[in-house]
C-alpha atoms as an extended CHARMM CRD file, in Angstrom:
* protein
*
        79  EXT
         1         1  UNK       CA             69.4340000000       39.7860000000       71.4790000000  PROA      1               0.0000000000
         2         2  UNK       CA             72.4820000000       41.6560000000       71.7620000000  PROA      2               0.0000000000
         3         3  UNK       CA             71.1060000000       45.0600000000       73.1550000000  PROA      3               0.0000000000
         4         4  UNK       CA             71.4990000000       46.5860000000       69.8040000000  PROA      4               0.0000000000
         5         5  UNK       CA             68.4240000000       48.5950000000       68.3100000000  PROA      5               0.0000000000
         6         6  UNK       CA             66.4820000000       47.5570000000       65.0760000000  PROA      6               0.0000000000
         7         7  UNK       CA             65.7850000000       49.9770000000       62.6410000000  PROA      7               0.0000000000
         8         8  UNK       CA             61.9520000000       49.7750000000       63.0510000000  PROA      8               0.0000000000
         9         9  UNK       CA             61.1660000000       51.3130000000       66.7840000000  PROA      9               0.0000000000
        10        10  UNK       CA             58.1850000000       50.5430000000       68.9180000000  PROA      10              0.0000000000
        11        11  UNK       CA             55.0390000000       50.4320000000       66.5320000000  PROA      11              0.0000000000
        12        12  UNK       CA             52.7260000000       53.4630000000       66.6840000000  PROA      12              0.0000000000
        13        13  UNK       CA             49.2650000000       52.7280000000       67.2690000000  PROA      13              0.0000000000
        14        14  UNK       CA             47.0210000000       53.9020000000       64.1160000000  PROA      14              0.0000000000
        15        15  UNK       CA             44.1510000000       53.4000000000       61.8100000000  PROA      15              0.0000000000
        16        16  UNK       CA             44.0300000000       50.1450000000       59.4600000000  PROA      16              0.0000000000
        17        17  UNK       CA             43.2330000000       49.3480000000       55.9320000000  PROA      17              0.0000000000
        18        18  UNK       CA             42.9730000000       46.0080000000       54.5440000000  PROA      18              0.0000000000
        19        19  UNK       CA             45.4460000000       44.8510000000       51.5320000000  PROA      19              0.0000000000
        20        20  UNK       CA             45.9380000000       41.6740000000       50.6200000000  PROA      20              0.0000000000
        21        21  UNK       CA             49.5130000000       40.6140000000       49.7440000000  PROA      21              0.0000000000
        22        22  UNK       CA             51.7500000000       37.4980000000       48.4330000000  PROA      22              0.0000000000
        23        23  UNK       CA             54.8410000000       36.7430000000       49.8760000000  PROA      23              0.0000000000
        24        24  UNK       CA             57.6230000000       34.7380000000       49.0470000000  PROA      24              0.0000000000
        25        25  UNK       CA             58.2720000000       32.1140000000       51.6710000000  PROA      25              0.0000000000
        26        26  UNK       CA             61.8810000000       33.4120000000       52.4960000000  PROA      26              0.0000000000
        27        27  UNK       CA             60.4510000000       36.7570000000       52.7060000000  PROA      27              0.0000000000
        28        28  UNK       CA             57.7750000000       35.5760000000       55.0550000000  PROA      28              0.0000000000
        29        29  UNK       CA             60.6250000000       33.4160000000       57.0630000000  PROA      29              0.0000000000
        30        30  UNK       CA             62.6630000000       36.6890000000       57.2480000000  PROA      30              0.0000000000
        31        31  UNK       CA             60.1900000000       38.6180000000       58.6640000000  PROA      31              0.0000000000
        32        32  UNK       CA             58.9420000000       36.4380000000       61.3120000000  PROA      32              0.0000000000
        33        33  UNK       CA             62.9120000000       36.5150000000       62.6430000000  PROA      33              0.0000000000
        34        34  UNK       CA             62.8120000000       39.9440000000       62.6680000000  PROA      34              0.0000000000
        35        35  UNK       CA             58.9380000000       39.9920000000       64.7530000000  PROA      35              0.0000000000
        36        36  UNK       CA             60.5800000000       37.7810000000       67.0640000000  PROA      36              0.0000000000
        37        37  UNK       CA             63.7110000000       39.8940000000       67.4410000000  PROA      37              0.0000000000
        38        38  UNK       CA             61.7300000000       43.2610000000       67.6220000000  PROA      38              0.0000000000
        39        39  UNK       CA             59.0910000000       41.2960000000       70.4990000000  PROA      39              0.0000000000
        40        40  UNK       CA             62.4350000000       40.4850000000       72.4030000000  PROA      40              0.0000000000
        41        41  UNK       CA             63.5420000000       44.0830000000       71.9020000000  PROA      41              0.0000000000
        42        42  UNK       CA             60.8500000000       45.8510000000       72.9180000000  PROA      42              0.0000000000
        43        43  UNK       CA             58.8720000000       43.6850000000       75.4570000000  PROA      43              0.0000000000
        44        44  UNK       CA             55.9110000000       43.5640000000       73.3550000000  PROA      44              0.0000000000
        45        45  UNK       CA             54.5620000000       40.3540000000       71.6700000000  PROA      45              0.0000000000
        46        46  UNK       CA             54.4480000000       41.2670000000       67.4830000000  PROA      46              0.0000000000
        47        47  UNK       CA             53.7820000000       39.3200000000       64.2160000000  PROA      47              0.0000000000
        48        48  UNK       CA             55.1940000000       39.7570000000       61.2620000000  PROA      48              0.0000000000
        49        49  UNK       CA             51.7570000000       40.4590000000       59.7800000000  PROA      49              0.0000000000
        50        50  UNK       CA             51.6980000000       43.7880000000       62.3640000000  PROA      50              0.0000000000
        51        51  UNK       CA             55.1510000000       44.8100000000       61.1530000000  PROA      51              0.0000000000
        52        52  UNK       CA             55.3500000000       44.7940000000       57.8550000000  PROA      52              0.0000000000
        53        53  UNK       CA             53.0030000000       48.4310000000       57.4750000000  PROA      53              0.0000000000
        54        54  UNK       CA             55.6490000000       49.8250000000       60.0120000000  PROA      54              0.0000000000
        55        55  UNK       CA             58.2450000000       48.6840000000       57.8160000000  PROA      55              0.0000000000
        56        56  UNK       CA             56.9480000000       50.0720000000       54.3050000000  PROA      56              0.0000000000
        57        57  UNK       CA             56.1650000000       53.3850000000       55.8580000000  PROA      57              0.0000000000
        58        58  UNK       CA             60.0400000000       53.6680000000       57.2840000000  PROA      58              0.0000000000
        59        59  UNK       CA             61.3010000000       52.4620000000       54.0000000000  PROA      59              0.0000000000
        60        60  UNK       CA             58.8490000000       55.2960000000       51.7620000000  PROA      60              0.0000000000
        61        61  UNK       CA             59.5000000000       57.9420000000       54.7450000000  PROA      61              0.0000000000
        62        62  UNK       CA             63.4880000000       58.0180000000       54.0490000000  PROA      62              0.0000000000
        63        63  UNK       CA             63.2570000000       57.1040000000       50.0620000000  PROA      63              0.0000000000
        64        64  UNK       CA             64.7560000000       60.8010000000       48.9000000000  PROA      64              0.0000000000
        65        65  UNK       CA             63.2420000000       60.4000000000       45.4530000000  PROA      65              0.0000000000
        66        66  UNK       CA             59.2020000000       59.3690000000       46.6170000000  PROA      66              0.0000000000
        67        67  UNK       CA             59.7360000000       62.2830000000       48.8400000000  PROA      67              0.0000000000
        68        68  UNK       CA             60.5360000000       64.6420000000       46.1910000000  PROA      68              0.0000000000
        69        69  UNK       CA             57.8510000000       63.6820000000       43.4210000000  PROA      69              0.0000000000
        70        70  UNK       CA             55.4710000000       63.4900000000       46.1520000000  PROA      70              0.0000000000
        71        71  UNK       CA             56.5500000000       66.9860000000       47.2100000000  PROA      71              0.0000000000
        72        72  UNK       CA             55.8930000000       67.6950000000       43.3360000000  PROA      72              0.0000000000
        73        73  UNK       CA             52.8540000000       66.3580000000       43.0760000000  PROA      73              0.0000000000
        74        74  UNK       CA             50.3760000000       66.1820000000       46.0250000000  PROA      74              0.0000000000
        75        75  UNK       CA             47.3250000000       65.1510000000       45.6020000000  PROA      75              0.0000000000
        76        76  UNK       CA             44.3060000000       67.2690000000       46.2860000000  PROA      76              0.0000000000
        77        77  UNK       CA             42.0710000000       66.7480000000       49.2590000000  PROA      77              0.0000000000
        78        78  UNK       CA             39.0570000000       64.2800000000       49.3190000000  PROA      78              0.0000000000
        79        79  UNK       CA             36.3310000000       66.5270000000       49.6690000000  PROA      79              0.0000000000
């Protein structure tokens, strides 16, 4: 790789829940490139699998609109 920095940083280590989810195979394709570029980046050995919770939480975290309704509307605590 060129030296240049992805947009998803060194994964965070934190709490899992299972979800089950189908892919396109182009999608899936795509996203084993970008594991591969992000283990070369980073020095650390990553699936696509491991990524792709990193990636929906970077893509909610800057979505300007979710962050407003959410903002709007939090849900209570689980008691």
């Amino acid at each position: 790789m060129s030296g240049a920095k992805l947009r998803l940083g060194p994964l965070p280590k934190s709490t899992t829940v299972k979800v089950v989810v189908t892919l396109p195979a182009d999608l899936k394709d795509m996203l084993d490139r970008y594991a591969a570029q992000h283990s070369q980046a980073y020095g650390e050995s990553v699936d696509a699998v491991s990524l792709i919770p990193h990636m929906l939480m970077h893509f909610m975290a800057r979505d300007r609109a979710f962050k407003g309704r959410v903002q709007l509307a939090r849900p209570s605590s689980r008691s």
